[in-house]
N, C-alpha and C positions, 0 to 999 in steps of 0.2 A: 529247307526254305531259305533261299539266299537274302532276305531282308532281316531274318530274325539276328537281334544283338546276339542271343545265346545260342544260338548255332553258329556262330560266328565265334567266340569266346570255344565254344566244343571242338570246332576246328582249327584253332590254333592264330585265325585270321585276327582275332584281337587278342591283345594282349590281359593275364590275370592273374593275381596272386594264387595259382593250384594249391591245392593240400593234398589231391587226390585225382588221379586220370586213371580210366583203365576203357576197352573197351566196348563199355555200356554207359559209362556215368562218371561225371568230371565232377569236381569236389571244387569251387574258389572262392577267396575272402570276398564278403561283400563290399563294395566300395564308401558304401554308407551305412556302416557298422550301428549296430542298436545294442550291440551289449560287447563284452570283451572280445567275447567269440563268436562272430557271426557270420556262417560259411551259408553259401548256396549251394544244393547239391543237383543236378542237372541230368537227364537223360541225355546221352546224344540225339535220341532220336526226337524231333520235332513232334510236340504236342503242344497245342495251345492251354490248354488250362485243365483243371482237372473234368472240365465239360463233356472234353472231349475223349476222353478215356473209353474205351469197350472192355467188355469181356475179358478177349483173351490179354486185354493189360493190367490184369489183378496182377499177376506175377511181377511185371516189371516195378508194379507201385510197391511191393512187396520189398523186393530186391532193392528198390528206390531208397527204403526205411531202414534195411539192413545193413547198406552201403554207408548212411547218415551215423546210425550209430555205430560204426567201425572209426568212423572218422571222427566222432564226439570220444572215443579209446585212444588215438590218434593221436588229439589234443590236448588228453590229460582233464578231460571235464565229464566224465561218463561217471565216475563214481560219486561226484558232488550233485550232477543232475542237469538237466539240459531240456530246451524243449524246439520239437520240429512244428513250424506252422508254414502251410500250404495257402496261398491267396486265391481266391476265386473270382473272376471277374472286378469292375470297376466299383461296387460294394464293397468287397471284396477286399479292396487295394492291393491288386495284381497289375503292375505297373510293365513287367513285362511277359507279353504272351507267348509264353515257353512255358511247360511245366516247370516248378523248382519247390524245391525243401528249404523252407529257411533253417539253418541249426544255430540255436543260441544257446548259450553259456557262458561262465566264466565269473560269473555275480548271481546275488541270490533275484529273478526275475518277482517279480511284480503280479498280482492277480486281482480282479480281473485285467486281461490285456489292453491294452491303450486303443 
């Protein structure tokens, strides 16, 4: 999708703090951090939202999770504890339409979420 910000950031065309690229799933700081540690973790591949998922993309959502918590190892916040949230729609507060992981950590989070 040549308009989407994070297909844009996947290809290199904008610029972002990486922790992680390989080729299926780029790992970068959010630019409006909500806890110490707050990485977005991205498919390359364009998906809008988790709406829009099929079938045969359990695997990549799969791989999605597994990639997130290599990258919470990574950072040195995997053994204190960390949490991945997924936005859905404008409810939701999915601000942009590209799938992404949010991984937070770093501080003891808060429950219920905000």
């Amino acid at each position: 999708m040549t308009d989407c910000l994070f297909c844009k950031i996947a290809a290199g065309e904008i610029p972002s703090d990486q922790v992680h690229a390989d080729q299926e799933f780029v790992a970068f700081r959010d630019i409006d951090p909500q806890a110490p540690v707050h990485v977005l973790v991205i498919p390359r591949r364009h998906i809008a939202s988790l709406n829009d998922l099929s079938a045969p993309d359990a695997d990549l959502v799969g791989r999605l999770q597994v990639m997130a918590a290599r990258v919470a190892t990574q950072l040195g916040i995997a053994e204190a504890g960390y949490r991945f949230v997924i936005n859905c729609g404008a409810h939701g507060c999915q601000s942009v339409p590209h799938l992404h992981l949010h991984l937070l950590g770093g501080r003891q989070l808060g429950w219920p979420p905000g």
